[in-house]
Biopython code that builds the backbone (N, CA, C, O; Angstrom):
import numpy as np
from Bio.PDB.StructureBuilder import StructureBuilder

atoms = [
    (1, "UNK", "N", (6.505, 11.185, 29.539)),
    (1, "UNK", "CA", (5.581, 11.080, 28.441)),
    (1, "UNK", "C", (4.928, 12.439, 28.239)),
    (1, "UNK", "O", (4.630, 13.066, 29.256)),
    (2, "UNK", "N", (4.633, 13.049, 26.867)),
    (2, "UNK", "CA", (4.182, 14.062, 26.490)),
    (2, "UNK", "C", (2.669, 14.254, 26.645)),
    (2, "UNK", "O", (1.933, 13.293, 26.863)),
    (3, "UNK", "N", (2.339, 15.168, 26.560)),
    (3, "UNK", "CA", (0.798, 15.416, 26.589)),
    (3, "UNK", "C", (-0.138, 15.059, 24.851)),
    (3, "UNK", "O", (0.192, 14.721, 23.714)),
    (4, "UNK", "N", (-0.931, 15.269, 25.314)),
    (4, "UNK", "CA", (-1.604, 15.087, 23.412)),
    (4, "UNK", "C", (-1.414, 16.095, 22.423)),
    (4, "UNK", "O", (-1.422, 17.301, 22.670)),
    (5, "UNK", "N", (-1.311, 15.788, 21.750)),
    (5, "UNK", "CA", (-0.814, 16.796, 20.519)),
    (5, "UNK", "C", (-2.537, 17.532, 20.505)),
    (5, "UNK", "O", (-3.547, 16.865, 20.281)),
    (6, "UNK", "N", (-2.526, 18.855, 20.767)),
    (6, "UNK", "CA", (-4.085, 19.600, 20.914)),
    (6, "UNK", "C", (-3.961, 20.665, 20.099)),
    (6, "UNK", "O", (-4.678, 21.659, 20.213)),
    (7, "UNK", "N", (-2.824, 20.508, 19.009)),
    (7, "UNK", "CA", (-2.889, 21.286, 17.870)),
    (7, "UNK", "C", (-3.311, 20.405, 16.277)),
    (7, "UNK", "O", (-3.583, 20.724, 15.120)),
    (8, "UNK", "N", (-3.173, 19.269, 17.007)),
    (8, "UNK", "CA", (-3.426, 18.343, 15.706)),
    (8, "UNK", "C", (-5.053, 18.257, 15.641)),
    (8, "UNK", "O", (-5.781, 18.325, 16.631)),
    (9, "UNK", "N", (-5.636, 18.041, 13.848)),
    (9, "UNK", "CA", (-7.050, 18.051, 13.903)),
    (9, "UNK", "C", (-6.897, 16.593, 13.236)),
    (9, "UNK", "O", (-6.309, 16.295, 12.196)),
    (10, "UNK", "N", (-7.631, 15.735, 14.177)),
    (10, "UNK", "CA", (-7.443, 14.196, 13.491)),
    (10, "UNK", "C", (-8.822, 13.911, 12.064)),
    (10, "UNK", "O", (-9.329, 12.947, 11.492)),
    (11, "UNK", "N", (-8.920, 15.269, 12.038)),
    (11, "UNK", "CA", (-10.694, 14.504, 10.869)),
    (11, "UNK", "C", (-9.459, 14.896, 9.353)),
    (11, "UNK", "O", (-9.737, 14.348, 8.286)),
    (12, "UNK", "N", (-8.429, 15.651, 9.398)),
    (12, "UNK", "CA", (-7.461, 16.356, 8.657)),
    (12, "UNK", "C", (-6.341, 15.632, 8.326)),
    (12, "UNK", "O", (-5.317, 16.109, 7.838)),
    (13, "UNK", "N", (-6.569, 14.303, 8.635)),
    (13, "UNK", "CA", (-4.946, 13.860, 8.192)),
    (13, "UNK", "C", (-5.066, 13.028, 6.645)),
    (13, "UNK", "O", (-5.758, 12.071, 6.295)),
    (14, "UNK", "N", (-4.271, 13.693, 6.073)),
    (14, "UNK", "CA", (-3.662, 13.371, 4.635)),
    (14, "UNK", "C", (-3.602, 12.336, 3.860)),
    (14, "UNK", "O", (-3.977, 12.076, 2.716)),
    (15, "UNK", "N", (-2.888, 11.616, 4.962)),
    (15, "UNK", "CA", (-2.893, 10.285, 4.054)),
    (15, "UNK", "C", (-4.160, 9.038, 3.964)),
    (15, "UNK", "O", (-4.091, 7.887, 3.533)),
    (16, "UNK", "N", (-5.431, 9.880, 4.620)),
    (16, "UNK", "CA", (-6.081, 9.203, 4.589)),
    (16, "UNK", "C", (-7.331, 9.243, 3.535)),
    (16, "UNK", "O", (-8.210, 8.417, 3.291)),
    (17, "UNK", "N", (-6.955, 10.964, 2.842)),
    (17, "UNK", "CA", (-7.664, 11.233, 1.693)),
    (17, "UNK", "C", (-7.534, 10.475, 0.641)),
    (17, "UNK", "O", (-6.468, 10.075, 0.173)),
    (18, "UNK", "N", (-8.978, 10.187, 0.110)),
    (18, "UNK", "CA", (-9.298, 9.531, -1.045)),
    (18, "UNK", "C", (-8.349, 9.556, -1.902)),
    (18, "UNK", "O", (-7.959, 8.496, -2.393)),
    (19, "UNK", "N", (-7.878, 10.564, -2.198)),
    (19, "UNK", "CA", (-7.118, 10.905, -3.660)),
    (19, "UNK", "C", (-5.971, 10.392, -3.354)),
    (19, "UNK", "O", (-5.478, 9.800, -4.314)),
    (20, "UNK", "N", (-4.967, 10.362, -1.858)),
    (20, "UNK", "CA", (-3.747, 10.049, -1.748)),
    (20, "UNK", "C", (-3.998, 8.261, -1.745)),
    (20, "UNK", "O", (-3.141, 7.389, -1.887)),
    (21, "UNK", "N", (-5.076, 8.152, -1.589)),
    (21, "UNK", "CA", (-4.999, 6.362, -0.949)),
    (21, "UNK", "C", (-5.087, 5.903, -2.554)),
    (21, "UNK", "O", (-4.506, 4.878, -2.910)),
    (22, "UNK", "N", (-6.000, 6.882, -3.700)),
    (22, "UNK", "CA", (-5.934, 6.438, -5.006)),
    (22, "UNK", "C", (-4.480, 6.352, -5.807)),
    (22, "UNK", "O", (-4.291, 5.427, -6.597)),
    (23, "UNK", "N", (-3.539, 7.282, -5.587)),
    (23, "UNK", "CA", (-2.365, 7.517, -5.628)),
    (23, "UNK", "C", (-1.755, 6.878, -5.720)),
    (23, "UNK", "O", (-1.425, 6.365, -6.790)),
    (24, "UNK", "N", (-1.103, 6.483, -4.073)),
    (24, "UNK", "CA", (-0.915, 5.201, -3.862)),
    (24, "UNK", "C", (-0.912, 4.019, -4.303)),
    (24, "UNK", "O", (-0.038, 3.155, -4.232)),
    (25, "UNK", "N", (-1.975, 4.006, -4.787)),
    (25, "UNK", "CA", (-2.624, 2.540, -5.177)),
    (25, "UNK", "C", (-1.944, 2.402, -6.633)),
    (25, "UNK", "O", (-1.228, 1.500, -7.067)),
    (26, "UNK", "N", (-2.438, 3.688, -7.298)),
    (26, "UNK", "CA", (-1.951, 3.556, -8.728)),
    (26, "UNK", "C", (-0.291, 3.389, -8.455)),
    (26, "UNK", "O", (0.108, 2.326, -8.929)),
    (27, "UNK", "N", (0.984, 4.340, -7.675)),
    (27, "UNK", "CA", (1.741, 4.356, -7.901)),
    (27, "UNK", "C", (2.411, 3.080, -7.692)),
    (27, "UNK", "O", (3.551, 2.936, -8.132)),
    (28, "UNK", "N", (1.630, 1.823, -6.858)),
    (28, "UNK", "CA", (1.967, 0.667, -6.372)),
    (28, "UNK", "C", (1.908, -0.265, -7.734)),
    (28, "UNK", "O", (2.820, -0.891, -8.274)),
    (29, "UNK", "N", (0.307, -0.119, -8.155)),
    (29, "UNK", "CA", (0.331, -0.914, -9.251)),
    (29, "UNK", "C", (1.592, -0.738, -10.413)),
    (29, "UNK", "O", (2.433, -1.625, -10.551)),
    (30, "UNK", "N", (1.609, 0.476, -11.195)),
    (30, "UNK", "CA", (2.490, 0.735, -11.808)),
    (30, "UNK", "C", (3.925, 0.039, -11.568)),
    (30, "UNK", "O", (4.577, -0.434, -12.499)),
    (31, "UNK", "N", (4.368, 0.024, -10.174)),
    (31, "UNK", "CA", (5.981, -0.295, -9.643)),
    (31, "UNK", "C", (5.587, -1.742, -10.084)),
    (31, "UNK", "O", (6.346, -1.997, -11.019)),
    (32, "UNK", "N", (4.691, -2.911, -9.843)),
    (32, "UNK", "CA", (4.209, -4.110, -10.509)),
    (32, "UNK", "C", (4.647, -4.371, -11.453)),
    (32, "UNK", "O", (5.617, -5.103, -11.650)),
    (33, "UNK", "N", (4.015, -3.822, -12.193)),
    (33, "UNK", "CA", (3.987, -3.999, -13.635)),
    (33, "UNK", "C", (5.069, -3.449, -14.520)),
    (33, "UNK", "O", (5.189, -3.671, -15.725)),
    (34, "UNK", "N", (5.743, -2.793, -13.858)),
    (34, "UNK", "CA", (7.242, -2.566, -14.545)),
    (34, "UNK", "C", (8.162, -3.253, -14.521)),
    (34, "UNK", "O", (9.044, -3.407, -15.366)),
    (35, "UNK", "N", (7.979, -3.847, -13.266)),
    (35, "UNK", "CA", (9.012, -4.966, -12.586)),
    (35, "UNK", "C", (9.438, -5.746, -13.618)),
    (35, "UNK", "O", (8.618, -6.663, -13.580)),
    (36, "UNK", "N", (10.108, -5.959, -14.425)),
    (36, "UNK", "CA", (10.659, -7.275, -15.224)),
    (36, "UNK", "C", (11.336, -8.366, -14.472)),
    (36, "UNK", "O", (11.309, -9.468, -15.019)),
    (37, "UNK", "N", (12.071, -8.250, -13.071)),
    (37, "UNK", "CA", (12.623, -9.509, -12.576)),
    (37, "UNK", "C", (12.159, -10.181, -11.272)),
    (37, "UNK", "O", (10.983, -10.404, -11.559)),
    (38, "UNK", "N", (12.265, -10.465, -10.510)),
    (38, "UNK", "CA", (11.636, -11.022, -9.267)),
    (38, "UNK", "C", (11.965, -10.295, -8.060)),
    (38, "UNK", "O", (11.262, -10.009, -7.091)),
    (39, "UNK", "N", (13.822, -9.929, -8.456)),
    (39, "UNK", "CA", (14.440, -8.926, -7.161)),
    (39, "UNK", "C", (13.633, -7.851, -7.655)),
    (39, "UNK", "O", (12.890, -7.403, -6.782)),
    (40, "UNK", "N", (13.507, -7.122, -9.106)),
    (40, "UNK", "CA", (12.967, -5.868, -9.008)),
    (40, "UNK", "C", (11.849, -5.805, -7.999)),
    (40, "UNK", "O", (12.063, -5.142, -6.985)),
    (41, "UNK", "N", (10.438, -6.536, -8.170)),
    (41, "UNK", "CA", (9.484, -6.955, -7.939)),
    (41, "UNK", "C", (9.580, -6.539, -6.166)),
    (41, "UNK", "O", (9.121, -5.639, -5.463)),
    (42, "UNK", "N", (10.224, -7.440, -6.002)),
    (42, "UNK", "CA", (10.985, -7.587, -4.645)),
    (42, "UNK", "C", (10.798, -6.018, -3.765)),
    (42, "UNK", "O", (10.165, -5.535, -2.827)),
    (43, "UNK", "N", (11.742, -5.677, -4.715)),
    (43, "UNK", "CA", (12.246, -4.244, -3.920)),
    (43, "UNK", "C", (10.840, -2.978, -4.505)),
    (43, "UNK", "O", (10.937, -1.899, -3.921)),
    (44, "UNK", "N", (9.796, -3.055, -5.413)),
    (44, "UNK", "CA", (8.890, -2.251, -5.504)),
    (44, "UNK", "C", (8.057, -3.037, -4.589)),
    (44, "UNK", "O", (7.563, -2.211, -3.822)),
    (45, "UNK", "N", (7.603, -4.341, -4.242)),
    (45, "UNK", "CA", (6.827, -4.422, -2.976)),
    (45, "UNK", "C", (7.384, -3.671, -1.222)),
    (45, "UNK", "O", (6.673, -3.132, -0.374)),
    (46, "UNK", "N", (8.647, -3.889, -1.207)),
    (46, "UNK", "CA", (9.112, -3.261, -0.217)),
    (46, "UNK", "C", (8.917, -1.452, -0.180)),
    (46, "UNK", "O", (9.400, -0.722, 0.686)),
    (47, "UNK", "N", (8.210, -1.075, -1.184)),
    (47, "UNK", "CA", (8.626, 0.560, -1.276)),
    (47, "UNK", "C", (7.426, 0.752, -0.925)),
    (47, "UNK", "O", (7.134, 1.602, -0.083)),
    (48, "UNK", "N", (6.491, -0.058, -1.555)),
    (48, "UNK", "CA", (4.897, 0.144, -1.623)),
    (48, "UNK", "C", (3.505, -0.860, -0.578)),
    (48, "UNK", "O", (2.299, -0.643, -0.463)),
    (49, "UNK", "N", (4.273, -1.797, -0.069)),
    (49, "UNK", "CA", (3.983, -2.169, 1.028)),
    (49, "UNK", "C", (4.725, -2.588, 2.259)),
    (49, "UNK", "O", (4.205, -3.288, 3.128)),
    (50, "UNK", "N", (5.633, -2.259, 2.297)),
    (50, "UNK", "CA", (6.624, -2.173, 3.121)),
    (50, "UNK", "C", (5.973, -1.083, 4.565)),
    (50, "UNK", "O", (5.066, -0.280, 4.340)),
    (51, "UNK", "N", (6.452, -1.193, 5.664)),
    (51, "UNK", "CA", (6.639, -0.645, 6.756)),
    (51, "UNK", "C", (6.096, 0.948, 6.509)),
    (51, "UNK", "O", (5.115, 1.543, 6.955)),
    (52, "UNK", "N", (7.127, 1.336, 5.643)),
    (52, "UNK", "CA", (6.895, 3.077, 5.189)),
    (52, "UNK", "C", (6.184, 3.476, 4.423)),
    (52, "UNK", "O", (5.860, 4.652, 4.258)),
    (53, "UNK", "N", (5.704, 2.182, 3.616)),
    (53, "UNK", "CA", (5.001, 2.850, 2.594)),
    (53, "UNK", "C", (3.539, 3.573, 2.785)),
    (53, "UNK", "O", (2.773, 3.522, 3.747)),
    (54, "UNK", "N", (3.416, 4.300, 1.463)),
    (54, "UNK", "CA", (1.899, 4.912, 1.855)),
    (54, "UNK", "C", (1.136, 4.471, 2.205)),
    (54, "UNK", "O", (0.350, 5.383, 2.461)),
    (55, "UNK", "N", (0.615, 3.396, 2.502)),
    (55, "UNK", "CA", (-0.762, 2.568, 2.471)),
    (55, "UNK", "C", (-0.499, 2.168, 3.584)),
    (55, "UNK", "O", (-1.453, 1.567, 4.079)),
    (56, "UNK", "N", (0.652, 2.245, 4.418)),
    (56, "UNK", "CA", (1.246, 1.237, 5.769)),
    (56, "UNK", "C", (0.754, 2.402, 6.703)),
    (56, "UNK", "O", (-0.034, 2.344, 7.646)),
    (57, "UNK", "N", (1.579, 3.704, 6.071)),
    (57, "UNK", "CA", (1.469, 5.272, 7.168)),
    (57, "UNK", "C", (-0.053, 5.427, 7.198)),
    (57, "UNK", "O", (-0.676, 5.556, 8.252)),
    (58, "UNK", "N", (-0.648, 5.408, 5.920)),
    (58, "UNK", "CA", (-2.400, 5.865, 6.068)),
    (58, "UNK", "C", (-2.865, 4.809, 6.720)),
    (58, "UNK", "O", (-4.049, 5.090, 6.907)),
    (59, "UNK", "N", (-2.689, 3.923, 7.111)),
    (59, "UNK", "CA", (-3.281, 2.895, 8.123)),
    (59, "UNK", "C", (-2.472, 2.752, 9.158)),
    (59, "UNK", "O", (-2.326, 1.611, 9.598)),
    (60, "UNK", "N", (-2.059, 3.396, 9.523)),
    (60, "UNK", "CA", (-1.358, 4.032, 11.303)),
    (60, "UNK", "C", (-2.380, 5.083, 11.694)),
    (60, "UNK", "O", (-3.005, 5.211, 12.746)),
    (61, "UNK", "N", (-2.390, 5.851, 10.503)),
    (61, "UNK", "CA", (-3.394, 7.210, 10.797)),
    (61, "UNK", "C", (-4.680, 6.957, 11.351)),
    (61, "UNK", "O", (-5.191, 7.759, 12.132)),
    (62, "UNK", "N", (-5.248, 5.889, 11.001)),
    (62, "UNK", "CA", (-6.608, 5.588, 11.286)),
    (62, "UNK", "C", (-7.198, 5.754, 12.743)),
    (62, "UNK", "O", (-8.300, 6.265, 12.944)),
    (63, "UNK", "N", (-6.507, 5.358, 13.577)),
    (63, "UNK", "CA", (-6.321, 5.563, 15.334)),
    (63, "UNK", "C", (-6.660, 6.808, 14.935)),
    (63, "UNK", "O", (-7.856, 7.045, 15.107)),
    (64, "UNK", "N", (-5.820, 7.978, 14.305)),
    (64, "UNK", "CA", (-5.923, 8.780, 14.846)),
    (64, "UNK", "C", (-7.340, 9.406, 14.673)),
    (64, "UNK", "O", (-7.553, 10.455, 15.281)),
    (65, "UNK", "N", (-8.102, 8.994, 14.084)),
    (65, "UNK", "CA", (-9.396, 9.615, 13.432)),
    (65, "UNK", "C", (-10.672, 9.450, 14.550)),
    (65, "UNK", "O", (-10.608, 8.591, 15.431)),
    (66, "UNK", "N", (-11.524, 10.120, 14.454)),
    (66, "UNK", "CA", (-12.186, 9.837, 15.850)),
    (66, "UNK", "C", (-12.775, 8.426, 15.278)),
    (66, "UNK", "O", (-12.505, 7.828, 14.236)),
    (67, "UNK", "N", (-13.664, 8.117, 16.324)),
    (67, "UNK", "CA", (-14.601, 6.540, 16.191)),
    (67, "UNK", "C", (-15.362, 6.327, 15.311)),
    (67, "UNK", "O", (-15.594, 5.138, 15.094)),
    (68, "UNK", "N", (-16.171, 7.524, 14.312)),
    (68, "UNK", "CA", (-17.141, 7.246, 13.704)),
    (68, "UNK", "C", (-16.591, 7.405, 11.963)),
    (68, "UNK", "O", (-17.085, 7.133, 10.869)),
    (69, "UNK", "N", (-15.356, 7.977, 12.435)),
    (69, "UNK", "CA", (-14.687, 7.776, 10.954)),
    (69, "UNK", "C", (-13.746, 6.647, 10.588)),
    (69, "UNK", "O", (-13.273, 6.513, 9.459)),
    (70, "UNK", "N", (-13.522, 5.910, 11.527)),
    (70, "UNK", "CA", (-12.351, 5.176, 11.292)),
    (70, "UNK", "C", (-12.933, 3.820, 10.377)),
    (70, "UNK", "O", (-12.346, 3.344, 9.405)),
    (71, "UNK", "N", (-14.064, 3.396, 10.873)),
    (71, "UNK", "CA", (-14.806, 2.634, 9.926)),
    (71, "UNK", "C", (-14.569, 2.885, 8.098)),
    (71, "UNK", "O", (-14.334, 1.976, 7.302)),
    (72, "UNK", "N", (-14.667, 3.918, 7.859)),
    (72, "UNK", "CA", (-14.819, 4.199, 6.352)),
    (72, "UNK", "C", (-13.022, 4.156, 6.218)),
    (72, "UNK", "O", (-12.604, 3.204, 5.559)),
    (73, "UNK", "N", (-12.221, 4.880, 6.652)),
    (73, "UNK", "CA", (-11.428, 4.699, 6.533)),
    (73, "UNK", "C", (-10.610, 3.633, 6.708)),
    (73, "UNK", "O", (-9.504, 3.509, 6.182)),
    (74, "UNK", "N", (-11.037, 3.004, 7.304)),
    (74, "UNK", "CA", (-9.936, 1.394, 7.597)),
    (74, "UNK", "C", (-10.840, 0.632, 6.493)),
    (74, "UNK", "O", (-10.149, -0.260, 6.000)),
    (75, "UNK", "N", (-12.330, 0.666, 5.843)),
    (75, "UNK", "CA", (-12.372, -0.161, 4.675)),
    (75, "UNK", "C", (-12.045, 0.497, 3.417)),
    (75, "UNK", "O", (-12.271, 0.012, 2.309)),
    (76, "UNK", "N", (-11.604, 1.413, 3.601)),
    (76, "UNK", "CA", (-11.098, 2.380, 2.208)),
    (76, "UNK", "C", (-9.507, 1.829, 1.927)),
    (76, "UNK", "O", (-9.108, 1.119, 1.004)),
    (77, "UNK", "N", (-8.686, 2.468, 3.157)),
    (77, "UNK", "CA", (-7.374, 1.344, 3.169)),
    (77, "UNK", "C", (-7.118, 0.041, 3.252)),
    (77, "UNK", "O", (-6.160, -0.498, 2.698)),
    (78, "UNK", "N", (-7.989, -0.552, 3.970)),
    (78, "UNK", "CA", (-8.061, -2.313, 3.414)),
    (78, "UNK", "C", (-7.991, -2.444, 2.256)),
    (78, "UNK", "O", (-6.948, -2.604, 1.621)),
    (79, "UNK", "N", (-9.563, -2.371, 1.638)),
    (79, "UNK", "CA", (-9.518, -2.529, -0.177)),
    (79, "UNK", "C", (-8.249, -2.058, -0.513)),
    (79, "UNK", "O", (-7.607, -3.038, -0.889)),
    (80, "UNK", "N", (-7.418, -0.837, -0.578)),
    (80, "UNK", "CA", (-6.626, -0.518, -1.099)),
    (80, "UNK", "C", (-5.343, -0.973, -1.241)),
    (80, "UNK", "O", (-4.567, -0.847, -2.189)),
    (81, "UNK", "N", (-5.157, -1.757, 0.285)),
    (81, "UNK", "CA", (-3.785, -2.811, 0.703)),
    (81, "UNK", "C", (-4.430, -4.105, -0.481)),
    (81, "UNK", "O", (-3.808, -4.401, -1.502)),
    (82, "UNK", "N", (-5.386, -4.570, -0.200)),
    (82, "UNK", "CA", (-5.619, -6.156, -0.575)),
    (82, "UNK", "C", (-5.678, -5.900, -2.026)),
    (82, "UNK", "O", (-5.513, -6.912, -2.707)),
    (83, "UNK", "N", (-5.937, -4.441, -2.881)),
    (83, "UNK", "CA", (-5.923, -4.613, -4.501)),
    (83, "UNK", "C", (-4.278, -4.783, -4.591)),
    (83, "UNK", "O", (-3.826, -5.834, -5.046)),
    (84, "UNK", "N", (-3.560, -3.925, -4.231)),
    (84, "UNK", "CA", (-2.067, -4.024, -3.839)),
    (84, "UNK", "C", (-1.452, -5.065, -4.065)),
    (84, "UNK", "O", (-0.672, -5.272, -4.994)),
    (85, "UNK", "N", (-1.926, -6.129, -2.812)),
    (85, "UNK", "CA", (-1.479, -6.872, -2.553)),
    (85, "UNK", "C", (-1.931, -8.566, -3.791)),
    (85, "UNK", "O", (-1.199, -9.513, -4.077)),
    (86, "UNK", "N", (-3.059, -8.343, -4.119)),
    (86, "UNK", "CA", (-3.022, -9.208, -5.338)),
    (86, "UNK", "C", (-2.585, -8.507, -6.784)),
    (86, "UNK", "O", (-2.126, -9.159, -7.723)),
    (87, "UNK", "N", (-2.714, -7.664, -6.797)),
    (87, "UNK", "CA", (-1.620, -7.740, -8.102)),
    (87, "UNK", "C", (0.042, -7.792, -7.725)),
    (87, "UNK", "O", (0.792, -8.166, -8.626)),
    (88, "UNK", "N", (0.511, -7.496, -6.665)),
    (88, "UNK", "CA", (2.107, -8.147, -6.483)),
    (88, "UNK", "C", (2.073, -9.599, -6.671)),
    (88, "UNK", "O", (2.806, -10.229, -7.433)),
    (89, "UNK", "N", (1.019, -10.147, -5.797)),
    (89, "UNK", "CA", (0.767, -11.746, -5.790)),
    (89, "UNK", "C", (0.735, -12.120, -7.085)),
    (89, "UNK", "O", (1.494, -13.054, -7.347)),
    (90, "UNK", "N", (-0.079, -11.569, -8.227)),
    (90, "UNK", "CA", (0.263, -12.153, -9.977)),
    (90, "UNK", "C", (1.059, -11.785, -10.229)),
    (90, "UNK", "O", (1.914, -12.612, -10.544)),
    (91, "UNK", "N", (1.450, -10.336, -10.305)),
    (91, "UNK", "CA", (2.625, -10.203, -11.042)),
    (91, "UNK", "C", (4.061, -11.534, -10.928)),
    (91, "UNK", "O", (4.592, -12.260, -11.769)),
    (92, "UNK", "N", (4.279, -11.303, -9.275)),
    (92, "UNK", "CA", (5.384, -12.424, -8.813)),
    (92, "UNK", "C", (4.664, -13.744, -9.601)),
    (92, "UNK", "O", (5.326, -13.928, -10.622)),
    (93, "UNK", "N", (3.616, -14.682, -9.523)),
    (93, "UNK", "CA", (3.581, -15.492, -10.118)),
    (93, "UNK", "C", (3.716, -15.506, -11.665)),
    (93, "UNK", "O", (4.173, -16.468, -12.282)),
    (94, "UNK", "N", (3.184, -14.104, -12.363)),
    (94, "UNK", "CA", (3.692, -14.357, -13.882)),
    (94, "UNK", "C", (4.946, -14.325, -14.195)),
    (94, "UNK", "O", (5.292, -14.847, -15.255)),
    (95, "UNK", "N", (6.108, -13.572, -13.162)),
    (95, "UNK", "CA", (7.818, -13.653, -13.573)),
    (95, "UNK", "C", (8.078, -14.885, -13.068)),
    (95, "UNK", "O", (9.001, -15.471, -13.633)),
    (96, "UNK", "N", (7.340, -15.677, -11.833)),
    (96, "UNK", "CA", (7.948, -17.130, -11.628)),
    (96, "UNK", "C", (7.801, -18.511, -12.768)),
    (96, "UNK", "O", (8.541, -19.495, -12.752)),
    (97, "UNK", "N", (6.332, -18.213, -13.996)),
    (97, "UNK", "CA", (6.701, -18.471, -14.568)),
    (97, "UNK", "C", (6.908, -18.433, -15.772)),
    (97, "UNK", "O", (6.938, -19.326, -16.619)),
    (98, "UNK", "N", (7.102, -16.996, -15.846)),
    (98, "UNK", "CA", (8.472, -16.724, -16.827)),
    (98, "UNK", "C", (9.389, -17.322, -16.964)),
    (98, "UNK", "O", (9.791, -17.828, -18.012)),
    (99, "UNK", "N", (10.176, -17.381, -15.238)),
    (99, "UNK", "CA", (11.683, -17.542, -15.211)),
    (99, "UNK", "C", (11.727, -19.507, -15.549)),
    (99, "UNK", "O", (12.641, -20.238, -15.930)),
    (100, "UNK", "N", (10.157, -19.802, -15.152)),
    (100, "UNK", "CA", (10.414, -21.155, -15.090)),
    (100, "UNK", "C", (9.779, -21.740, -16.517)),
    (100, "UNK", "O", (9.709, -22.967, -16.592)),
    (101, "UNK", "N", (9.328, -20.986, -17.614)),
    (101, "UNK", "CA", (9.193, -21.367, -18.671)),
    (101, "UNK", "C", (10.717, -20.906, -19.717)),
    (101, "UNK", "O", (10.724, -21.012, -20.943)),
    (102, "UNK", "N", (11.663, -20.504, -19.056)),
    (102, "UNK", "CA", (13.017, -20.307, -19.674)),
    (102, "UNK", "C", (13.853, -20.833, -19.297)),
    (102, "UNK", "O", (14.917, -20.821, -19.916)),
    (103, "UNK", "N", (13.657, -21.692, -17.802)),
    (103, "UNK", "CA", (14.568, -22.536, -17.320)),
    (103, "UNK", "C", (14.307, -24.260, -17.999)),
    (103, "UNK", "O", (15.150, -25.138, -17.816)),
    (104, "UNK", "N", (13.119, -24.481, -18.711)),
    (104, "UNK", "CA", (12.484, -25.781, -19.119)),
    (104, "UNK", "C", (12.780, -25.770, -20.335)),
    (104, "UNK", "O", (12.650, -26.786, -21.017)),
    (105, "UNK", "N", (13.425, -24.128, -21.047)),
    (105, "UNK", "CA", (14.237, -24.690, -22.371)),
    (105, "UNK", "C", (15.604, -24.902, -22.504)),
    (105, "UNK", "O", (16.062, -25.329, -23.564)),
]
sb = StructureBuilder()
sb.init_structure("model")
sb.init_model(0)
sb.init_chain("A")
sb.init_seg("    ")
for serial, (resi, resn, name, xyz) in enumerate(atoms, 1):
    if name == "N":
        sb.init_residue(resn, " ", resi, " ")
    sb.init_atom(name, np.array(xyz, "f"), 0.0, 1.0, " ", f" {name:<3s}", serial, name[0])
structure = sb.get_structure()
């Protein structure tokens, strides 16, 4: 096992800036709302809350921040997952029924 990274400055990491977590957020919503089908939908939730996505990595980062910052930052990325995460939640329900106000004609 390696030693600590003692070149890294944890008050400095990126993805935890305001502007990238706003980013994010917008570039998530947007993939939403473009979505016209359910797989699309599908595969822009996987990009944008998925494992890799931005909002997943900036909330890995949070550890890394000392103790008195991680507070602001883990409710900065919360809000930012849970706006995320309810507009995928409507969107998917307005194409379900879409698909199911075209399957009833």
């Amino acid at each position: 096992m390696s030693g600590p990274n003692t070149n890294f400055d944890p008050v400095e990491v990126a993805a935890l800036e305001p502007a990238a977590i706003e980013s994010a957020v917008a570039d998530a919503l947007a993939a939403a709302e473009a979505a016209t089908t359910l797989t699309e939908l599908k595969a822009a939730r996987s990009a944008h809350q998925g494992d890799r996505s931005p909002l997943a990595l900036a909330n890995r980062e949070i550890s890394a921040l000392p103790p008195s910052a991680r507070a602001e930052a883990g409710k900065r990325v919360g809000q930012a997952r849970g706006q995320v995460s309810q507009a995928y939640a409507a969107r998917q329900a307005a194409l379900r029924a879409a698909v199911a106000s075209y399957d009833a004609t």
